[in-house]
N, C-alpha and C positions, 0 to 999 in steps of 0.2 A: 643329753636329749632323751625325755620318756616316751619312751615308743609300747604300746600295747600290739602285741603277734597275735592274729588269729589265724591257728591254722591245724587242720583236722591230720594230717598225715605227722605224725608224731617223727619220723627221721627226718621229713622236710624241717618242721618246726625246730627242733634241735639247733640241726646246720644252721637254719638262719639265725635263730637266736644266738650261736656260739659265734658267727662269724659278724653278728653287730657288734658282741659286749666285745670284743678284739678292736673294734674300730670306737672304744671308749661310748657307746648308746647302751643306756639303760633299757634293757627289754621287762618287760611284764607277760608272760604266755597264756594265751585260753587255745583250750582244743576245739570250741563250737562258738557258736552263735549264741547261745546261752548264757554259758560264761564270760562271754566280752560283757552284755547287760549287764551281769551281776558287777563286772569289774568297772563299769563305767560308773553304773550306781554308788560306786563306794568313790570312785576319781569325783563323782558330783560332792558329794558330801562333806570331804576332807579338802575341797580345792584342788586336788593333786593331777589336774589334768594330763592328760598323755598330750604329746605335741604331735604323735602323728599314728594312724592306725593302720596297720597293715594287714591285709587281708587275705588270706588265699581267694584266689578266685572263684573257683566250683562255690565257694562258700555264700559269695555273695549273691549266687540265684535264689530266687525266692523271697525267705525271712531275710537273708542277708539282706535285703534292699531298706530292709526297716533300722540296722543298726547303722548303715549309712544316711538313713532321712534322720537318726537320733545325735549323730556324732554332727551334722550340720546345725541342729537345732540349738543341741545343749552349749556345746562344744566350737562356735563358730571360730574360724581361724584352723582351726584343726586338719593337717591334710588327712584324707584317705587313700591308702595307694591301695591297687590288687596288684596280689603276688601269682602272678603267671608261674606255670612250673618249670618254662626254660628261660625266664630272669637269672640271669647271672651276677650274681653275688658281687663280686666287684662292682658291678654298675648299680647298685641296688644303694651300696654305701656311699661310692663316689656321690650319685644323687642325693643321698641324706644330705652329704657334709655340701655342696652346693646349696640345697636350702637353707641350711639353717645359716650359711654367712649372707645369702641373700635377704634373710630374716632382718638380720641383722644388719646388714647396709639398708634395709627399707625402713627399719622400726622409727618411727615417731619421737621426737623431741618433744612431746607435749607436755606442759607442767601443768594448765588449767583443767582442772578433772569437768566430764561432762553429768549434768544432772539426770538422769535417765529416769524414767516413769515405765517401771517392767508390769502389766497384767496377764494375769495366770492364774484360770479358775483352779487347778491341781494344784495341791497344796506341795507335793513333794518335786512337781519341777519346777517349781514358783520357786521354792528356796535352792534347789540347784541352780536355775537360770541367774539367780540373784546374788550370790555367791561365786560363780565362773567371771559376772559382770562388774563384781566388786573389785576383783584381783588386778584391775589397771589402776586400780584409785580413784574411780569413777565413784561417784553417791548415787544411789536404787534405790526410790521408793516401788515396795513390792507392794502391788495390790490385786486383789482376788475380785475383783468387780469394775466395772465401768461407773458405777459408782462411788465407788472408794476413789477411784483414778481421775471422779469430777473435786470429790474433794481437794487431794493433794493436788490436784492442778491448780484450785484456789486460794489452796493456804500460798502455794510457791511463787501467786499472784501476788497476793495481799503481802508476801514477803520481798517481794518485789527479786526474785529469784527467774532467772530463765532456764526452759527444761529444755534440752537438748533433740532429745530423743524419747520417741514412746515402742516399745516392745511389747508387742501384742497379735494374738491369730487375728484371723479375718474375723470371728467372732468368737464373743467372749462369752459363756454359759448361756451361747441360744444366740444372742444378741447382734447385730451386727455393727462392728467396729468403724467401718466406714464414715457413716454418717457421724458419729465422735470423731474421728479424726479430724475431720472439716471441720467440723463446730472449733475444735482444739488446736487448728492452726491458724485458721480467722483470728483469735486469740493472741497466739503464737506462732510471728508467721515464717520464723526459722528452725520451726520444728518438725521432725523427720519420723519416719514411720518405719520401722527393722518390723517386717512379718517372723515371728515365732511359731507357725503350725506344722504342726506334722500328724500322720496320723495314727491309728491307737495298735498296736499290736494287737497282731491274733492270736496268740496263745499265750499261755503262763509260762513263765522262764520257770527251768528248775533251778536247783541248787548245783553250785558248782559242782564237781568234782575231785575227790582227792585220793589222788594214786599214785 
């Protein structure tokens, strides 16, 4: 299991990191808020999602609240736990390992991939959202406009193709989505709407750290 540790208190961090990889989970460690971004950015990129993010708590007031509106956005399915500082270690793992056979008693028998119509005027979470979305075996048309999204909605007409699902903020570069959507399920009228917004961060992440 890839687990991403956020956590600012470097003996905590350790401990928990030493006492997961003991319980066979893969840790990935950032000391801030900063360095989880930069590590997600790269989990976006490569597909190599974490399954689950642990947080120190203090951490998540504030900006923290932004890398948990990101790990829902990008990253959906993904748990986020906060690590309280008198979590006990045993119960921390026992819970891992309850999820994930839970995962795994719930996981889906599906063979029929679903045709998804992803819009995303950001170019760089366009191809993140589109690539985490791929990784079931699902087909994504990624497009950058409401526009683009009237088209492939028509080619996948004229191909006589059904879309599944559309992934898209409440609006799209100004626009509002809404009213598309209706027009696009009159259309298609088993077609479902997954909202993707979240909102912009305030500050520029630095560069990790290396020490």
């Amino acid at each position: 299991m890839e687990i991403l540790l956020v956590e600012s208190n470097s003996r905590r961090r350790v401990t928990v990191a030493r006492h997961l990889s003991s319980h066979d989970h893969r840790v990935t460690l950032a000391s801030s808020i900063d360095e989880a971004h930069e590590l997600l950015d790269l989990a976006g990129s490569d597909g190599a999602a974490p399954r689950i993010v642990i947080v120190g708590e203090p951490l998540l007031r504030g900006v923290g609240q932004e890398l948990r509106e990101e790990v829902a956005v990008r990253f959906p399915g993904v748990a986020l736990i906060p690590l309280r500082a008198d979590l006990e270690l045993d119960w921390l793992s026992g819970w891992l390992d309850k999820l994930a056979a839970r995962e795994h008693r719930a996981r889906p028998s599906r063979t029929v991939p679903l045709n998804i119509v992803l819009i995303e005027a950001d170019k760089r979470l366009r191809e993140a959202m589109r690539r985490h979305l791929a990784l079931g075996g699902d087909r994504v048309s990624a497009c950058k406009s409401l526009d683009e999204a009237s088209t492939v909605l028509a080619d996948l007409a004229r191909r006589r193709v059904v879309p599944h699902v559309i992934a898209a903020p409440v609006k799209v570069a100004g626009r509002d989505f809404i009213g598309f959507h209706l027009t696009a399920k009159a259309r298609f009228p088993q077609l479902r709407w997954i909202v993707t917004s979240c909102r912009p961060r305030r500050n520029a992440r630095a560069a990790p750290r290396i020490s």
